[in-house]
C-alpha positions as CSV (number, residue, x, y, z in Angstrom):
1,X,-102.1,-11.5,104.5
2,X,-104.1,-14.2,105.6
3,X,-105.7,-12.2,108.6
4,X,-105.9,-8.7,106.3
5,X,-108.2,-10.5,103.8
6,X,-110.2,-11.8,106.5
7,X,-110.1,-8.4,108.1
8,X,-111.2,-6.7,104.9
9,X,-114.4,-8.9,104.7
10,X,-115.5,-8.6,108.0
11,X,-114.7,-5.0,108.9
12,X,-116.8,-4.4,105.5
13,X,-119.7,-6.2,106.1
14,X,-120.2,-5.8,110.1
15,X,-118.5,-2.1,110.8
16,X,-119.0,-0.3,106.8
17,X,-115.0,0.1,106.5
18,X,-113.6,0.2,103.2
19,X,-110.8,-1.8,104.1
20,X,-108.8,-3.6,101.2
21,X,-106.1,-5.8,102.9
22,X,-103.4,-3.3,101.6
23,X,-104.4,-0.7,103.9
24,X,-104.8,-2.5,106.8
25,X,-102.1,-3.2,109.1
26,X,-102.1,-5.7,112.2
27,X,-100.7,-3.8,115.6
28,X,-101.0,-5.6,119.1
29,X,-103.6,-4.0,120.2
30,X,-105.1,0.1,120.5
31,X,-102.6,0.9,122.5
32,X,-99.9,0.3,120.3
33,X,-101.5,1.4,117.2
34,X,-102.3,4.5,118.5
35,X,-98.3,5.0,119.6
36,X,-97.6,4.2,116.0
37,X,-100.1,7.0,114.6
38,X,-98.5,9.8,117.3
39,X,-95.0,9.1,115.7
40,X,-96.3,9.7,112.4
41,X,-98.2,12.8,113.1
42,X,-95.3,14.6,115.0
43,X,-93.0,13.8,111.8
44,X,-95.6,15.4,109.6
45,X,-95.3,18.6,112.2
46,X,-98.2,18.4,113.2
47,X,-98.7,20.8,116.7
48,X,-102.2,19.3,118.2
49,X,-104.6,16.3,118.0
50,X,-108.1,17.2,119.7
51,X,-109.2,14.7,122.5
52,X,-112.6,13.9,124.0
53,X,-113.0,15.7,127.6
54,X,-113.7,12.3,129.1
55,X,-111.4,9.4,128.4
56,X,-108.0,7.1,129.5
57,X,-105.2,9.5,130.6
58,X,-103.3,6.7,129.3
59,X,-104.3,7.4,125.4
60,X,-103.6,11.3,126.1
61,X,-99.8,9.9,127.6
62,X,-99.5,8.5,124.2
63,X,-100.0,11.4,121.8
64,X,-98.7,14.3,124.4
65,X,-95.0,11.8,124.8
66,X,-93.6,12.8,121.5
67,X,-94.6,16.2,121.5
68,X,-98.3,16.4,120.3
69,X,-100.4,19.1,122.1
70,X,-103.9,17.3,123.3
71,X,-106.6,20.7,124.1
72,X,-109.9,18.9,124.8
73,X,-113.2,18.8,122.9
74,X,-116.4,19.1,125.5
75,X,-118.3,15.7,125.5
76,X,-122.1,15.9,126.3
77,X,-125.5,13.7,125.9
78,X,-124.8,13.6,121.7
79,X,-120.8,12.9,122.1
80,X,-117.8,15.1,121.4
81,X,-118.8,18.6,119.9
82,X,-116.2,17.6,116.8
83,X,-118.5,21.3,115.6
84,X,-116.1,23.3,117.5
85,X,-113.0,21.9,115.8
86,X,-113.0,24.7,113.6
87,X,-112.4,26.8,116.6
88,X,-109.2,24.8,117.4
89,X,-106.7,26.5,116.2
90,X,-103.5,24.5,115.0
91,X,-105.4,21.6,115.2
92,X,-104.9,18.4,112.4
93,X,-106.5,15.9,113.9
94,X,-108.6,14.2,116.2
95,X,-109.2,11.3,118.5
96,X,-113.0,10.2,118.8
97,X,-114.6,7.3,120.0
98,X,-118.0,8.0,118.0
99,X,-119.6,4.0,118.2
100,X,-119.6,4.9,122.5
101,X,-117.8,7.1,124.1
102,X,-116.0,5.6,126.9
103,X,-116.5,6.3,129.6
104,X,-119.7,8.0,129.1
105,X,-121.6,5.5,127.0
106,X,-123.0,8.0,124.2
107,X,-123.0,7.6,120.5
108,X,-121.7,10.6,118.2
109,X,-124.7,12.3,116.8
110,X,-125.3,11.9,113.1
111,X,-124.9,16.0,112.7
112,X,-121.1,16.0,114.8
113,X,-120.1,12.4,112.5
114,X,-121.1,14.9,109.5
115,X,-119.1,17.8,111.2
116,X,-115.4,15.6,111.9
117,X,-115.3,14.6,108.4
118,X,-116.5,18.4,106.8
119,X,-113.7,19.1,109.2
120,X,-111.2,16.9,107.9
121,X,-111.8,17.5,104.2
122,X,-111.8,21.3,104.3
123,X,-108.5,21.5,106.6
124,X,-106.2,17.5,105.5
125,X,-106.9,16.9,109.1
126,X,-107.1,13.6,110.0
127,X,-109.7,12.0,112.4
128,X,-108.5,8.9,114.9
129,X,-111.1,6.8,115.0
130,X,-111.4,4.2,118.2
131,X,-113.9,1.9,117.2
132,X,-114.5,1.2,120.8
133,X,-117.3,-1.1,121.8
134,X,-118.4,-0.6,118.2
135,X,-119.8,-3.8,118.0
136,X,-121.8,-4.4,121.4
137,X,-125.1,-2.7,120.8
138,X,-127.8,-4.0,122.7
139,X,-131.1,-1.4,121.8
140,X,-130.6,-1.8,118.1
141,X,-128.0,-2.5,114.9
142,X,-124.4,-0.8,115.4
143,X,-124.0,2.4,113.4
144,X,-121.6,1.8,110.7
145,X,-118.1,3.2,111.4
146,X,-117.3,6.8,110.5
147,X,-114.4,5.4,108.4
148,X,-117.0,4.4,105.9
149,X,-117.4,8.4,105.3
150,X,-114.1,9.1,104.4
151,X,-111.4,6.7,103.6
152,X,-109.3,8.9,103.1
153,X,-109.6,11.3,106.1
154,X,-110.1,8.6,108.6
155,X,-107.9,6.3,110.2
156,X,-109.8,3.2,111.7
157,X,-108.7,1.3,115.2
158,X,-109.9,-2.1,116.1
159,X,-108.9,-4.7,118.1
160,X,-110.1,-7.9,119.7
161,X,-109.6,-6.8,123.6
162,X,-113.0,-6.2,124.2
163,X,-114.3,-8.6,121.7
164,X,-112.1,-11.9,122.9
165,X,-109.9,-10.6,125.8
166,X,-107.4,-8.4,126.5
167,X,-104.5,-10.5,126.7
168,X,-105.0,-11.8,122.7
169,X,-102.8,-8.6,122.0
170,X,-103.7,-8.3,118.3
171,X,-105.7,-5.1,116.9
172,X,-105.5,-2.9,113.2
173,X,-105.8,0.0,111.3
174,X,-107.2,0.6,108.3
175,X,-105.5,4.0,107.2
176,X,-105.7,6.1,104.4
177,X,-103.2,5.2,102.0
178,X,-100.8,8.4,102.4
179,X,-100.0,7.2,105.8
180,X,-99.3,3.3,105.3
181,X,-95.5,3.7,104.2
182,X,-94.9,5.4,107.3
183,X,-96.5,3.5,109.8
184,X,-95.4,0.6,108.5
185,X,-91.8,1.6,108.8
186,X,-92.4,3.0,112.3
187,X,-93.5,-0.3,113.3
188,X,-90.8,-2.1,112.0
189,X,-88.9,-0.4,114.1
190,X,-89.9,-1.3,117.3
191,X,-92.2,-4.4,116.3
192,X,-90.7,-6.6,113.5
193,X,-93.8,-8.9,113.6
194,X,-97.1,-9.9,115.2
195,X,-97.4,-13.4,116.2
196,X,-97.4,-15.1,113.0
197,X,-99.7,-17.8,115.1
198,X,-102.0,-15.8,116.7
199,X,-102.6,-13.6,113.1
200,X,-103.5,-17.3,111.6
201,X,-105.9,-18.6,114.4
202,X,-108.1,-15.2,114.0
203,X,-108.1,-15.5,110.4
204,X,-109.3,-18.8,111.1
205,X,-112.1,-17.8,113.6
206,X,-113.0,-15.0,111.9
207,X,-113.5,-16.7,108.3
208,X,-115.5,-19.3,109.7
209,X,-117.4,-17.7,111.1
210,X,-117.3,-18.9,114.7
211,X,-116.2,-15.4,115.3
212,X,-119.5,-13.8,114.4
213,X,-120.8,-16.4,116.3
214,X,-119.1,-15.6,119.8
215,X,-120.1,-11.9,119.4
216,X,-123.5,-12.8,119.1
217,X,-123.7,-15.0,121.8
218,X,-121.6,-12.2,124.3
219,X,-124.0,-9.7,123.0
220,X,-126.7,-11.7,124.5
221,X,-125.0,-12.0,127.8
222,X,-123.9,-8.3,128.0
223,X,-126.9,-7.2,127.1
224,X,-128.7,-9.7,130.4
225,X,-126.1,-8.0,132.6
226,X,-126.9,-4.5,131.5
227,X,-131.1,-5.3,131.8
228,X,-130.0,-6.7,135.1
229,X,-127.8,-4.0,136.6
230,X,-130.8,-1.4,135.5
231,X,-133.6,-3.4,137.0
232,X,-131.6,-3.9,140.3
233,X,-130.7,0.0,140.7
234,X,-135.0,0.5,140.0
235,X,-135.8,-1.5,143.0
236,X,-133.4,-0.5,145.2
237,X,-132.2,3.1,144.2
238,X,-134.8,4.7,142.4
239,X,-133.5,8.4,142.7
240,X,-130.2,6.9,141.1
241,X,-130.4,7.1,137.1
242,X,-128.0,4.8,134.7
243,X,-126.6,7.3,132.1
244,X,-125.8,6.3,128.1
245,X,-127.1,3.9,125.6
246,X,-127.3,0.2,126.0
247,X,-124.3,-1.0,124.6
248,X,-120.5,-1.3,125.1
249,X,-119.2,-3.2,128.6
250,X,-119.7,-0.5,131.2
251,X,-122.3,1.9,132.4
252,X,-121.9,5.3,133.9
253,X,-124.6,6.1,137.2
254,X,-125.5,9.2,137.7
255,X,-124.9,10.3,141.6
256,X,-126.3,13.3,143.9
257,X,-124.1,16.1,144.1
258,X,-121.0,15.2,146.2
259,X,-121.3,11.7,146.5
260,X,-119.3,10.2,144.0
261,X,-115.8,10.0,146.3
262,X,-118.2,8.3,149.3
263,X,-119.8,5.9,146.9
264,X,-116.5,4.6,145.5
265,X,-115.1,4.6,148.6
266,X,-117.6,2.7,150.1
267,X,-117.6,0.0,147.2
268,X,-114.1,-0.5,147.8
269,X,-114.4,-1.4,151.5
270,X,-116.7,-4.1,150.3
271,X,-114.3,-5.0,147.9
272,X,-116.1,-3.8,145.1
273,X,-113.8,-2.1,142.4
274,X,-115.7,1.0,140.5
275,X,-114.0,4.5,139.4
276,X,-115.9,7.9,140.0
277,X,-116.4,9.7,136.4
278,X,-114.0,12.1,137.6
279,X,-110.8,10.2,137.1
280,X,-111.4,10.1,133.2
281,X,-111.8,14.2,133.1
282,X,-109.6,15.9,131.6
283,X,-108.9,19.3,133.0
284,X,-106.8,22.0,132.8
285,X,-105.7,24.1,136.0
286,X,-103.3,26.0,133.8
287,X,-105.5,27.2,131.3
288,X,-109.0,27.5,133.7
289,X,-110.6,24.7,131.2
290,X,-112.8,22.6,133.6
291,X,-115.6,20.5,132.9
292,X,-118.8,20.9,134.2
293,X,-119.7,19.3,137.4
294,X,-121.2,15.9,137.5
295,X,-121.0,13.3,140.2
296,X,-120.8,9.8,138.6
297,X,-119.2,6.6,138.8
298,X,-118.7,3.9,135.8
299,X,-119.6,0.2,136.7
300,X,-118.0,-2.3,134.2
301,X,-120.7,-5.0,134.4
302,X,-118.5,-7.2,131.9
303,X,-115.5,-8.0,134.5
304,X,-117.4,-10.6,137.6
305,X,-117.6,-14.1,136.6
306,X,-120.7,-15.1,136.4
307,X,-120.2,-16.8,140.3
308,X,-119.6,-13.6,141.5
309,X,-122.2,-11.2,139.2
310,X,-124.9,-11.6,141.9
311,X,-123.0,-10.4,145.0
312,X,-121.4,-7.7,143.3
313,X,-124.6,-6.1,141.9
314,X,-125.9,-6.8,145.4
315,X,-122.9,-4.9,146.8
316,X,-123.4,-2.4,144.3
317,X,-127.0,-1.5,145.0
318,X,-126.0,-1.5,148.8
319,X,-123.4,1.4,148.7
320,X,-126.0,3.5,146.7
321,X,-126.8,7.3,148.6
């Protein structure tokens, strides 16, 4: 309870969730939470949960194990096109990243947030919404959660493994309250309790304030990566254009056509770990669904210690076309 009530505050006052400590419960992480959620929906018989085009083929593993069918919702320069749910037949809900889309670093337009909740209330769907990254905004103040829309028609996932690290493997949901009973007994289950220790030492951090604190200061340092990473590319690859909003851990760089499998390959013979934009596509060979084309590759500026952040980006900008 301890960590709920300091949830409840927070989530409310930084990310616009109406989140009473009743309807929130403590998971160890996304991951798990959204495992949790998948079991519930496929015992409501539900058929299909929408995805984003671009994303982890992990989280589409998750909801596609016990049975749910994933078709895809195209993602372009204003996010997923949550407008063409309505086309979707058999669809009751949907998994969105609206505070920046990973991987491709844009924010849900205020006309598609609008759409997934009209969605939601005229069909008892129910949007999944991964609150990725939602507090790392470098340009300007984070748009409040799409939870804050509709308590009742969105279910809210946070956790601290972007925020702290990944290995602290606590997260929540905030849920509308026809689905607490469930997921609480689905959890019980397989989890019979978070760390009782770790729940108490975020409470801690978070109520006084230290936690606000930290974010502020990595939002700073993010944010001097990012500016760096851009100014870097200017010099030395001007053709080359950084894609997305300032914000979140990562960036996506646009490429020439064909030269996204050379440029990671090339980073990786200089030890330099990035992914090409490719490997979070999903597409269909069965159905014909493809994505358009687009040569890319996503940089997490976050991971190098800061006594290795000025060789990488140096290795970076070398392996540019």
């Amino acid at each position: 309870m301890e960590l709920r009530t300091a949830l409840a505050d927070y989530l409310a006052r930084a990310r616009g969730v109406h989140a009473e400590p009743e309807r929130i419960v403590i998971c160890s992480g996304f991951h798990h939470g959204l495992a949790l959620m998948a079991q519930a929906l496929r015992a409501r018989q539900v058929r299909a949960t929408a995805v984003e085009a671009y994303g982890l083929d992990l989280y589409r593993d998750l909801l596609t194990n016990p049975g749910l069918q994933i078709p895809p919702l195209y993602v372009d320069e204003h996010g997923a096109r949550t407008d063409d749910l309505a086309r979707l037949h058999g669809v009751d809900a949907v998994l969105i990243t609206p505070a920046h889309q990973y991987p491709t670093g844009v924010a849900l337009s205020p006309e598609r947030r609008i759409a997934a909740v009209d969605w939601a209330r005229s069909t008892g769907g129910l949007v999944l919404e991964d609150d990725y990254d939602g507090e790392f905004r470098y340009d300007r103040q984070p748009v409040g959660a799409l939870q804050g829309l509709d308590p009742q028609r969105v279910a809210y996932f946070g956790s601290v493994s972007k925020s702290l690290a990944p290995g602290v493997r606590l997260g929540w949901m905030v849920l509308p309250e026809e689905f607490i009973p469930e997921i609480v007994t689905a959890k019980g289950h397989g989890d019979y309790m978070t760390s009782a220790l770790e729940q108490l030492t975020l409470a801690e951090f978070i109520a006084s304030g230290a936690y606000d604190r930290h974010l502020r200061a990595m939002r700073q340092h993010y944010r001097r990566r990012r500016d760096q990473l851009v100014e870097a590319l200017h010099h030395s690859a001007p053709g080359i254009q950084v894609a997305g909003m300032a914000a979140g851990l990562q960036t996506v760089i646009d490429l020439p056509r064909g030269t996204e499998n050379s440029v990671v390959q090339a980073a990786a013979r200089q030890g330099l770990e990035v992914s090409g934009l490719s490997q979070f596509a999903y597409e269909t060979a069965a159905s014909g669904w493809r994505l358009p084309e687009r040569d890319a590759m996503v940089v997490n500026y976050a991971a190098p210690s800061d006594s290795t952040w000025a060789g990488a980006l140096d290795t970076l900008c070398r392996v540019m076309p």
